[in-house]
C-alpha positions as a Markdown table, in Angstrom:
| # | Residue | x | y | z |
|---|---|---|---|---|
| 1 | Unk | 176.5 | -158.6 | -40.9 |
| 2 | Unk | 178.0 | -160.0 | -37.7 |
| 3 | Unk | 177.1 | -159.1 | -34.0 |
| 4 | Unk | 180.6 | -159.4 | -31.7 |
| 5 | Unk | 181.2 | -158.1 | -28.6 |
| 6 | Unk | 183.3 | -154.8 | -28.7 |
| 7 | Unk | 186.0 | -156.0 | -27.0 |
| 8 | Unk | 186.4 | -158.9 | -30.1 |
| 9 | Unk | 185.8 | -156.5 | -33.0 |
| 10 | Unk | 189.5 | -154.9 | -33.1 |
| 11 | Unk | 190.7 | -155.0 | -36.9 |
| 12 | Unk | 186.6 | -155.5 | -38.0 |
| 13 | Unk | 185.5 | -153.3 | -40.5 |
| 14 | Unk | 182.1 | -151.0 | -39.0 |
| 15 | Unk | 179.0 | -151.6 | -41.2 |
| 16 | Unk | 177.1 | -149.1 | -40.3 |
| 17 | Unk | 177.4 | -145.1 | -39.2 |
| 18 | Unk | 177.6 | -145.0 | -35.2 |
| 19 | Unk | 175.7 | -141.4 | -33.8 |
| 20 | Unk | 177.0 | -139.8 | -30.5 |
| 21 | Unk | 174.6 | -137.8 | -28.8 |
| 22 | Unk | 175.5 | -135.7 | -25.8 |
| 23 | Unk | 173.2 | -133.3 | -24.6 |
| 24 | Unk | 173.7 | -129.9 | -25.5 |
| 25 | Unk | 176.9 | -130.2 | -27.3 |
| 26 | Unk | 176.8 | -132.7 | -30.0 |
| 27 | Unk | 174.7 | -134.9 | -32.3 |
| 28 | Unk | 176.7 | -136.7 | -34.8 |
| 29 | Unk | 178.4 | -139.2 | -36.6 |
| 30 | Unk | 181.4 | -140.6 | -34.4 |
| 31 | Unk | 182.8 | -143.9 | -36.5 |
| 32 | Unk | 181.4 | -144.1 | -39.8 |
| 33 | Unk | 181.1 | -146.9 | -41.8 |
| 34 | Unk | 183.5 | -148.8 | -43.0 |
| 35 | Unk | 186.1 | -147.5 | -40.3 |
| 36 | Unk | 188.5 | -150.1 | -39.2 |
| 37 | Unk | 188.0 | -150.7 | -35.3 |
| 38 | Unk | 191.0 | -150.2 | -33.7 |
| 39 | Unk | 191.8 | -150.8 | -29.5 |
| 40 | Unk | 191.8 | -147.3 | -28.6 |
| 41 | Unk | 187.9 | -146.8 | -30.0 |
| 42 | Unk | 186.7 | -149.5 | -27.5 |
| 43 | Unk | 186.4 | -146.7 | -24.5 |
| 44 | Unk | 184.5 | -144.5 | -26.9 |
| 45 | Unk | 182.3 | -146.8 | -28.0 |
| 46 | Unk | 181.8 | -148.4 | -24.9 |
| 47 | Unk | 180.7 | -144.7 | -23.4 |
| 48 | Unk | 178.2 | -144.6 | -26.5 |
| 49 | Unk | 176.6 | -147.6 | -25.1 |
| 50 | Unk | 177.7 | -149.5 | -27.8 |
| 51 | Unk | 178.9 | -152.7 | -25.9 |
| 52 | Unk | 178.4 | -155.0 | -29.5 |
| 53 | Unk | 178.6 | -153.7 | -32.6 |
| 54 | Unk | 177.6 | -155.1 | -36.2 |
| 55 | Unk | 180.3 | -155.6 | -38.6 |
| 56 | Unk | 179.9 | -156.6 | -42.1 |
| 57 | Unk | 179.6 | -159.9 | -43.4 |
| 58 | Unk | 177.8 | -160.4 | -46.9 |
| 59 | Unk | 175.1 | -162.6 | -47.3 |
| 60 | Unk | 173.7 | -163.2 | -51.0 |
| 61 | Unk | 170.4 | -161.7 | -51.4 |
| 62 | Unk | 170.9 | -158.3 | -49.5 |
| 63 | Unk | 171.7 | -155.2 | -49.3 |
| 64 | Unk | 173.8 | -152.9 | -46.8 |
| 65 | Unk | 171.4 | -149.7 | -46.4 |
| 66 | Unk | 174.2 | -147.4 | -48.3 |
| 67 | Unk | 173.6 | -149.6 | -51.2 |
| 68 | Unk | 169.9 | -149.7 | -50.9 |
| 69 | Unk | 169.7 | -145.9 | -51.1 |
| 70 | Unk | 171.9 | -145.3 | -53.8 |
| 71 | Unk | 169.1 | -147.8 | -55.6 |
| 72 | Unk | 166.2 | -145.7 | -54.6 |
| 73 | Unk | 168.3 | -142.2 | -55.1 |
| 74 | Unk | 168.6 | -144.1 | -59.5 |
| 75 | Unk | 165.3 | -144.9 | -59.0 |
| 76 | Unk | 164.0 | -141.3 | -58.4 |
| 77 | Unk | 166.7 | -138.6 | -59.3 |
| 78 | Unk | 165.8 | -137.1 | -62.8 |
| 79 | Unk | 166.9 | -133.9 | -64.4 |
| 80 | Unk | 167.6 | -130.4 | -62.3 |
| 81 | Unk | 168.8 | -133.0 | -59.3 |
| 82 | Unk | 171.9 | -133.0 | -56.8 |
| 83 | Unk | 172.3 | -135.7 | -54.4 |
| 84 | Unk | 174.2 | -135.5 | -50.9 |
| 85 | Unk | 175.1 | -138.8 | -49.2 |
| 86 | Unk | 174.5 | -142.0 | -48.0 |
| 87 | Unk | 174.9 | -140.4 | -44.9 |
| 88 | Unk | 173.7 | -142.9 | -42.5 |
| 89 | Unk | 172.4 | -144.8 | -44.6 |
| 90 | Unk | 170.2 | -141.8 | -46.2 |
| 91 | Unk | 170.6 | -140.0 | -49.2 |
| 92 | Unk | 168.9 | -136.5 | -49.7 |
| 93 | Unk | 168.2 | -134.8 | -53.1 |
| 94 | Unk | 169.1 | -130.9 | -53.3 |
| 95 | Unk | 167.4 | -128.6 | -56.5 |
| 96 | Unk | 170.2 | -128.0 | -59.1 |
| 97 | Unk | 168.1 | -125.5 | -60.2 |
| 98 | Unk | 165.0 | -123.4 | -60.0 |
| 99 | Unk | 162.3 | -124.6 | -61.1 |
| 100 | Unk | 158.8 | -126.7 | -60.5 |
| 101 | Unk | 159.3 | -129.9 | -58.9 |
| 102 | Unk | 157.0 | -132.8 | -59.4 |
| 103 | Unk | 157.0 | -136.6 | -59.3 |
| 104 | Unk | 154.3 | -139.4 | -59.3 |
| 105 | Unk | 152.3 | -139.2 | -56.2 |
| 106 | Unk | 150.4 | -142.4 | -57.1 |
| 107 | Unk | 153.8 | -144.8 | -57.9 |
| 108 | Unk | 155.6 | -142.8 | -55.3 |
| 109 | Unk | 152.5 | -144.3 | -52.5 |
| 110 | Unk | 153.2 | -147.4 | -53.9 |
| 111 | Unk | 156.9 | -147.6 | -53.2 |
| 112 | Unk | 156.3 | -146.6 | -50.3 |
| 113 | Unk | 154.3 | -149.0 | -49.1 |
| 114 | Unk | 156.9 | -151.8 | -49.5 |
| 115 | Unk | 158.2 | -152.7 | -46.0 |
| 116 | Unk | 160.8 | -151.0 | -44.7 |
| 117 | Unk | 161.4 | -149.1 | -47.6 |
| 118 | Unk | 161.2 | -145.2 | -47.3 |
| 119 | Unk | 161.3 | -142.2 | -49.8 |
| 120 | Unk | 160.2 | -138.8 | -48.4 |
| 121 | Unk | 159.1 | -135.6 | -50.2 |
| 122 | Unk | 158.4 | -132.0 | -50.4 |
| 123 | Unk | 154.9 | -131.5 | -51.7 |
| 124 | Unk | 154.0 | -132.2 | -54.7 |
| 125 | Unk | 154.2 | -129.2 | -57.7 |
| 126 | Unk | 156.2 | -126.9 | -55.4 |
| 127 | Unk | 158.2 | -123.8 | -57.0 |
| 128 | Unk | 161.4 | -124.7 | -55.9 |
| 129 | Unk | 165.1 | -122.7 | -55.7 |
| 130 | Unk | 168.5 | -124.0 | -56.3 |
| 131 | Unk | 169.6 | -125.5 | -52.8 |
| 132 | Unk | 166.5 | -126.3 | -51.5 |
| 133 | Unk | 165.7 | -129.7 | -50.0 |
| 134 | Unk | 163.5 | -131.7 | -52.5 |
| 135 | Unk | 163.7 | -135.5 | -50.9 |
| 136 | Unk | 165.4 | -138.1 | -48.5 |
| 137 | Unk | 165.7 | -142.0 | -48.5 |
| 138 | Unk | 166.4 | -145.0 | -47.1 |
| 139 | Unk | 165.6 | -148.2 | -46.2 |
| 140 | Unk | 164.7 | -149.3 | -42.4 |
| 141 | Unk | 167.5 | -151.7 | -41.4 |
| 142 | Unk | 170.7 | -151.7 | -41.7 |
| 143 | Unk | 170.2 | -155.2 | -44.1 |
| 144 | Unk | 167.5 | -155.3 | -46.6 |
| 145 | Unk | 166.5 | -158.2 | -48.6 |
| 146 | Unk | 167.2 | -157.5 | -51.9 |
| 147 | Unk | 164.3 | -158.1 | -53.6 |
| 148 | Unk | 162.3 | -155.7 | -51.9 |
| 149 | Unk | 164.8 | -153.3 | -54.3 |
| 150 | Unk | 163.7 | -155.3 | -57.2 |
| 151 | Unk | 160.1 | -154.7 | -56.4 |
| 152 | Unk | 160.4 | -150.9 | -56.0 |
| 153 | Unk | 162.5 | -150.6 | -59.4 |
| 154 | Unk | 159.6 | -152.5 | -61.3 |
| 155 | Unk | 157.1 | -150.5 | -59.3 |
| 156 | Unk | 158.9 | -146.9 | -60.4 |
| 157 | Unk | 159.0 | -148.0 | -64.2 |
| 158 | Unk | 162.1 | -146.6 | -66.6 |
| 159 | Unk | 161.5 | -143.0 | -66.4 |
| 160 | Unk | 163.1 | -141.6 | -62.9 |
| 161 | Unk | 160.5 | -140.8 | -60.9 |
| 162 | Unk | 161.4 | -137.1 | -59.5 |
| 163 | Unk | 162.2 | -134.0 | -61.9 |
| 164 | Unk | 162.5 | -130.2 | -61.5 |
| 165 | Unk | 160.9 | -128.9 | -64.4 |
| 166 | Unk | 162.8 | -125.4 | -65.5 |
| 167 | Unk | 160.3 | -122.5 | -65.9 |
| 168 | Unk | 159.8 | -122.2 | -70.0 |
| 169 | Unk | 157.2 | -119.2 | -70.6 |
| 170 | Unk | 159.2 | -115.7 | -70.4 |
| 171 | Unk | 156.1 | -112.9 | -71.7 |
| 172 | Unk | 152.7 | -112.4 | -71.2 |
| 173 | Unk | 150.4 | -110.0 | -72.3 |
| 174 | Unk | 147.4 | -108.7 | -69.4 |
| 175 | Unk | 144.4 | -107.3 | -70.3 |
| 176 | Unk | 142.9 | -105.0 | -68.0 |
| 177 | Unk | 138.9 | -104.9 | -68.1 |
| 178 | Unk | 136.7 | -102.6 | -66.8 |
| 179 | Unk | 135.1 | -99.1 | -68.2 |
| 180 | Unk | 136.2 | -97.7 | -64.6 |
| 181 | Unk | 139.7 | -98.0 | -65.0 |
| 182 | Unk | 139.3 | -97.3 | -69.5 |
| 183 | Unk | 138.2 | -94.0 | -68.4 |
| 184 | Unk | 140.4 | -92.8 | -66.1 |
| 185 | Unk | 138.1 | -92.7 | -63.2 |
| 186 | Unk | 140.0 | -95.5 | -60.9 |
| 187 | Unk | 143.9 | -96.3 | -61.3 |
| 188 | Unk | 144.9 | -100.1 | -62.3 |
| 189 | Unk | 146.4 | -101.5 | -59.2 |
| 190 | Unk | 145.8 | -105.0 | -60.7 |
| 191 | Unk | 148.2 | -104.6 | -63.0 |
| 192 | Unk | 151.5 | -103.8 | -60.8 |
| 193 | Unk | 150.5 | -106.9 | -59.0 |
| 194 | Unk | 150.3 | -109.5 | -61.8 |
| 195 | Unk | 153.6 | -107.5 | -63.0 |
| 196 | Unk | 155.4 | -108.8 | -59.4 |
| 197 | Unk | 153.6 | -112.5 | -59.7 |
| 198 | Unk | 155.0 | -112.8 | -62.8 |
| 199 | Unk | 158.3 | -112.1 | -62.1 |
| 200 | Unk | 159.0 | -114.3 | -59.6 |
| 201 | Unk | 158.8 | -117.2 | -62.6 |
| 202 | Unk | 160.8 | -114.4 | -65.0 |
| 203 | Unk | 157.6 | -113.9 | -67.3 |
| 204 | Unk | 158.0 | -110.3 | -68.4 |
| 205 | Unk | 154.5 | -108.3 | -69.3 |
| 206 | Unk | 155.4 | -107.1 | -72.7 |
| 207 | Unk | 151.6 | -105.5 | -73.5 |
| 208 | Unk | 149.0 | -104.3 | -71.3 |
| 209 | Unk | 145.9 | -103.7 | -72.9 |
| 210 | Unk | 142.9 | -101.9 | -70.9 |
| 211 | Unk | 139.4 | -101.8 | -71.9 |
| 212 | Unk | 135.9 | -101.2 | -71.3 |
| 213 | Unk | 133.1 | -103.3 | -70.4 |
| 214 | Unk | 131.7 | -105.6 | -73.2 |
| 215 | Unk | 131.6 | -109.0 | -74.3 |
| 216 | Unk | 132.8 | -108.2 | -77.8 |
| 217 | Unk | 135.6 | -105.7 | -76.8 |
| 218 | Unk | 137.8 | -107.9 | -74.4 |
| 219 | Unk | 137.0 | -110.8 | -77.2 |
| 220 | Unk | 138.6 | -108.0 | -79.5 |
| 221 | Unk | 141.6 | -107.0 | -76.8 |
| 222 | Unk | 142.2 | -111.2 | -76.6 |
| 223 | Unk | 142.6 | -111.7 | -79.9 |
| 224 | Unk | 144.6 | -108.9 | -80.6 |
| 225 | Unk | 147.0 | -110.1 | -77.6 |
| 226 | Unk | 147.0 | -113.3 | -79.1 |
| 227 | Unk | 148.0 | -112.3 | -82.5 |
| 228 | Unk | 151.6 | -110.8 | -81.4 |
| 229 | Unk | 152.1 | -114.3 | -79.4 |
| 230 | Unk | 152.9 | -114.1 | -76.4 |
| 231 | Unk | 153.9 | -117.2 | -74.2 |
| 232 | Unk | 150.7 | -115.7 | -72.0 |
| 233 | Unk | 147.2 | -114.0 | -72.1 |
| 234 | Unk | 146.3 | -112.7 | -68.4 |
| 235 | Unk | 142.6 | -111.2 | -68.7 |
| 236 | Unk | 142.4 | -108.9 | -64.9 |
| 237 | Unk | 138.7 | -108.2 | -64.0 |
| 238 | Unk | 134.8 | -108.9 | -64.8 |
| 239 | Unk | 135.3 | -112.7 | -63.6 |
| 240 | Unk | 132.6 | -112.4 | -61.3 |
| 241 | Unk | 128.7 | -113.9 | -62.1 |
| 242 | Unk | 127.3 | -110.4 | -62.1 |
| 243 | Unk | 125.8 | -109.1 | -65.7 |
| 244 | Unk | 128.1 | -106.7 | -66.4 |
| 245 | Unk | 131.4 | -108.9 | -66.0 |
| 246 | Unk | 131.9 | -110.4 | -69.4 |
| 247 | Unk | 135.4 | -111.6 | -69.2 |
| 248 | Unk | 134.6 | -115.6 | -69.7 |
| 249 | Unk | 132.3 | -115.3 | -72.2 |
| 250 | Unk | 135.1 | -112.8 | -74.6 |
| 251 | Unk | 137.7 | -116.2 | -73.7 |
| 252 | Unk | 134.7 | -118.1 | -75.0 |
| 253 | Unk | 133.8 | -116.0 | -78.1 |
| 254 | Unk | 138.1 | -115.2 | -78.4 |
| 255 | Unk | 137.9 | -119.1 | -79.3 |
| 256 | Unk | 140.4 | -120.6 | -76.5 |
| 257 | Unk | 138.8 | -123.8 | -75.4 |
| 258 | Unk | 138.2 | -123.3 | -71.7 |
| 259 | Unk | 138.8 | -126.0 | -69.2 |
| 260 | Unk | 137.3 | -124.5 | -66.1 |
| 261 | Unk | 135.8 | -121.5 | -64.6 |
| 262 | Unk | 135.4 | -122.2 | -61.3 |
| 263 | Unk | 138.2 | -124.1 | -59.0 |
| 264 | Unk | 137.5 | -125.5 | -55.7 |
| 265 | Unk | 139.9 | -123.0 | -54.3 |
| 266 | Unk | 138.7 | -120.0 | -52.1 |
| 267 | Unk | 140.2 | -117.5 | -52.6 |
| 268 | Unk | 140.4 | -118.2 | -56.4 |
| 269 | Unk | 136.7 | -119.9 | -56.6 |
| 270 | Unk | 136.2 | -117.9 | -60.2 |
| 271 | Unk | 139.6 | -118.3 | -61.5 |
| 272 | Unk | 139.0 | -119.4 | -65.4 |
| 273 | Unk | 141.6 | -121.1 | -67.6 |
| 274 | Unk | 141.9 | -121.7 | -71.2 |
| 275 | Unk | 143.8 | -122.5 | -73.8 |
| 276 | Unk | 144.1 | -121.4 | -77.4 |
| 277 | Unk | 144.8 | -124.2 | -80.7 |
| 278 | Unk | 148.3 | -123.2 | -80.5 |
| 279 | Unk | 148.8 | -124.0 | -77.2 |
| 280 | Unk | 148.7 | -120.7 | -75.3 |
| 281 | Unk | 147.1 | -120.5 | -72.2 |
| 282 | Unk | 144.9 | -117.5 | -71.1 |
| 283 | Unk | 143.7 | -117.4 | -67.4 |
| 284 | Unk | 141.1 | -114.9 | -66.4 |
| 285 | Unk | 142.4 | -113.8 | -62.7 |
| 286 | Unk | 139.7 | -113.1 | -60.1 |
| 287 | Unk | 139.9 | -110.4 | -57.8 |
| 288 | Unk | 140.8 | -111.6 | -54.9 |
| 289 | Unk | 144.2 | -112.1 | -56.4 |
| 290 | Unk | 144.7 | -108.2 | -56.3 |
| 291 | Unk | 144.6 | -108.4 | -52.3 |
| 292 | Unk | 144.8 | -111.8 | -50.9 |
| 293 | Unk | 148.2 | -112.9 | -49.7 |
| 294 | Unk | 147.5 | -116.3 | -51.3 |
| 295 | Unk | 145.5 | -117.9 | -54.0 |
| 296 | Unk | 144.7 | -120.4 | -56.7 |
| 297 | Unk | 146.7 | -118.2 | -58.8 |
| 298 | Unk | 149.8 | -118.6 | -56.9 |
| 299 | Unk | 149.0 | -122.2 | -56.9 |
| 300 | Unk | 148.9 | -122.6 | -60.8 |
| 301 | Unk | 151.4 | -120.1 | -62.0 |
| 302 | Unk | 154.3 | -122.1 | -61.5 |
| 303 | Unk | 153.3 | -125.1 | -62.8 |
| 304 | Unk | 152.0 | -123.2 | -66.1 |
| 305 | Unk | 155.2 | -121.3 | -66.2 |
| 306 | Unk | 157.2 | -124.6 | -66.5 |
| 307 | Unk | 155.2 | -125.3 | -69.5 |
| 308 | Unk | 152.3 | -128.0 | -67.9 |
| 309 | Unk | 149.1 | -128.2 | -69.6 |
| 310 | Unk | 146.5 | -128.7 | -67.0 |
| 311 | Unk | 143.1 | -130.6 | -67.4 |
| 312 | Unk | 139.8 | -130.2 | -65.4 |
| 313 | Unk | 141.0 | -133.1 | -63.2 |
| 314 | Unk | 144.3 | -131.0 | -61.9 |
| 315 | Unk | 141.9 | -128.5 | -60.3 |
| 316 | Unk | 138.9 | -130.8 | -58.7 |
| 317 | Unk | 141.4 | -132.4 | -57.2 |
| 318 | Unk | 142.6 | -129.0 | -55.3 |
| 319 | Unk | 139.5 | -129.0 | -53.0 |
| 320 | Unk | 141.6 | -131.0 | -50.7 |
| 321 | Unk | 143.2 | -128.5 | -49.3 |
| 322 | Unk | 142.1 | -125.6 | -51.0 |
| 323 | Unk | 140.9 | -123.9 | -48.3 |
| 324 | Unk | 143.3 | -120.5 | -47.3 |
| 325 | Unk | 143.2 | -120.3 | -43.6 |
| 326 | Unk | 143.2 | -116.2 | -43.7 |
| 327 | Unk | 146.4 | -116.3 | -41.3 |
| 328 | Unk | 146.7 | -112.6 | -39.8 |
| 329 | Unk | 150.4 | -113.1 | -41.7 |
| 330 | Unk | 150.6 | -115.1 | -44.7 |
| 331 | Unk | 153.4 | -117.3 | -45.2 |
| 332 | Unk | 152.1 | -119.3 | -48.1 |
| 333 | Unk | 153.9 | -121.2 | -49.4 |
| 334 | Unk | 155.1 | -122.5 | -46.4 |
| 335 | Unk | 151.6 | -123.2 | -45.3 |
| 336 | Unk | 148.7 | -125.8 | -45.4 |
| 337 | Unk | 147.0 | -124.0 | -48.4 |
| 338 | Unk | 147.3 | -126.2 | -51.7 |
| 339 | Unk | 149.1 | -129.1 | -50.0 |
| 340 | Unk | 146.2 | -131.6 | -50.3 |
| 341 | Unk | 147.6 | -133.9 | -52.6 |
């Protein structure tokens, strides 16, 4: 890359996008890169305050920014990915697809903390639709040493770094607990609501099984559930400490091996979820999910519709965070809730 004087850069080739900005009318690329400078630009330019301009000359050892970001786009872009760009030296990453979108927070830190390289993301885990915006990068100046390239590549590893996971489960079964609503005396509401959360990930409630009060009854109602196999067991009601809600110990004595009840999450704090030998997972919902606009429900169900298998450690680490802010409107999930980490 070579600094000259505009009026000496006729017949150069531009190495770099050049931005107009004029307020109130226009932000945007005038002279892209790689357009040939020719005498009747010099005006132009000149009005942009562009009175030397860099044109490219190679050096061994670097990189033009367009070139850096396509590195960093092969570095990240995985499966369910569209790419737009370099566009000013930036290239963005559009969903293919809809699906959960995830990537390595930890790697991804590290890559960015190599100077004056830059990769920007959506949060982590987010249910995503096709066209929405899932990343942008770039490098810092218009010339990069390219070893700092080399550095993020070995940092990254082989496998790309970003994927959109495509939602996998399409059933699931809901038990609905409570002698209340097994008599007649109150209508299920839960139900219709888990119906509509479910749908959103196109999980269909093939059974609905309502019962009474009893440690040994839902036990009974989960392992009949489970014995049709269904991608699914949703257990609605009795989550709470009091003596008469049974619902985690009939997961228990259903035999699914339970990885937590209780998530740092309000609303959600008694949210239980467990999983079967086979691999299905069962989630007792807590009853705040029947009313509140937002909680560790909506948080988890993508990610277990796409087929994750979560640990302890994926909710202790939803603390950060986890705290629903009780908006008078809820907007979630375009809100702080669940964007810790």
């Amino acid at each position: 890359m070579k600094l000259l004087r505009v009026e000496e850069a006729v017949g150069s080739v531009l190495c770099h996008d050049l931005t107009r900005i004029v307020k109130g009318e226009m932000k945007g690329v005038q002279f892209r890169k790689g357009h040939v400078i020719r005498e009747e630009d010099i005006p132009m330019l000149l009005s942009m305050g562009k009175e030397q301009i860099y044109i490219w000359e190679k050096i061994e050892g670097t990189l033009h920014e367009d070139e850096a970001a396509e590195v960093l786009a092969a570095i990240c872009r995985g499966t369910g990915i569209d790419r737009k760009g370099p566009r000013e030296g930036k290239i963005e990453f559009i969903a293919q697809t809809d699906g959960l979108f995830q990537y390595d927070a930890d790697i991804l830190a590290r890559i960015n903390e190599i100077e004056d390289v830059i990769i920007a993301v959506r949060h982590n885990h987010s249910a995503v639709k096709t066209g929405d915006k899932l990343a942008a990068m770039k490098v810092i100046p218009l010339v990069i040493e390219e070893k700092k390239l080399f550095l993020a590549k070995s940092t990254a590893g082989e496998a790309p770094l970003m994927n959109i996971l495509p939602y996998r489960l399409k059933n699931a079964a809901v038990i609905t607990t409570g002698s209340e609503v097994a008599k007649g005396l109150v209508t299920d509401t839960f139900g219709p609501v888990l119906k509509e959360k479910l749908a959103a990930y196109g999980i269909r409630v093939i059974k609905q099984i309502v019962v009474a009060d009893g440690t040994g009854l839902v036990a009974g109602a989960i392992a009949a559930a489970h014995s049709e196999k269904p991608d699914l067991i949703l257990c609605s009601g009795g989550m709470s400490v009091d003596p008469d809600d049974n619902t985690p110990g009939a997961i228990r004595q259903s035999g699914a091996r339970i990885v937590t009840y209780g998530t740092p999450v309000i609303p959600g704090a008694m949210f239980l979820l467990a999983y079967f030998d086979d691999g299905t997972p069962v989630m007792g919902i807590p009853g705040c999910v029947m009313f509140a606009g937002a909680t560790v429900f909506d948080m988890i169900l993508p990610r277990i519709a796409a087929g994750q298998r979560l640990e302890r450690r994926d909710f202790t680490r939803m603390g950060i965070g986890g705290l629903c802010l009780s908006c008078p409107e809820c907007h979630y999930p375009v809100c702080p809730f669940g964007k810790g980490i």
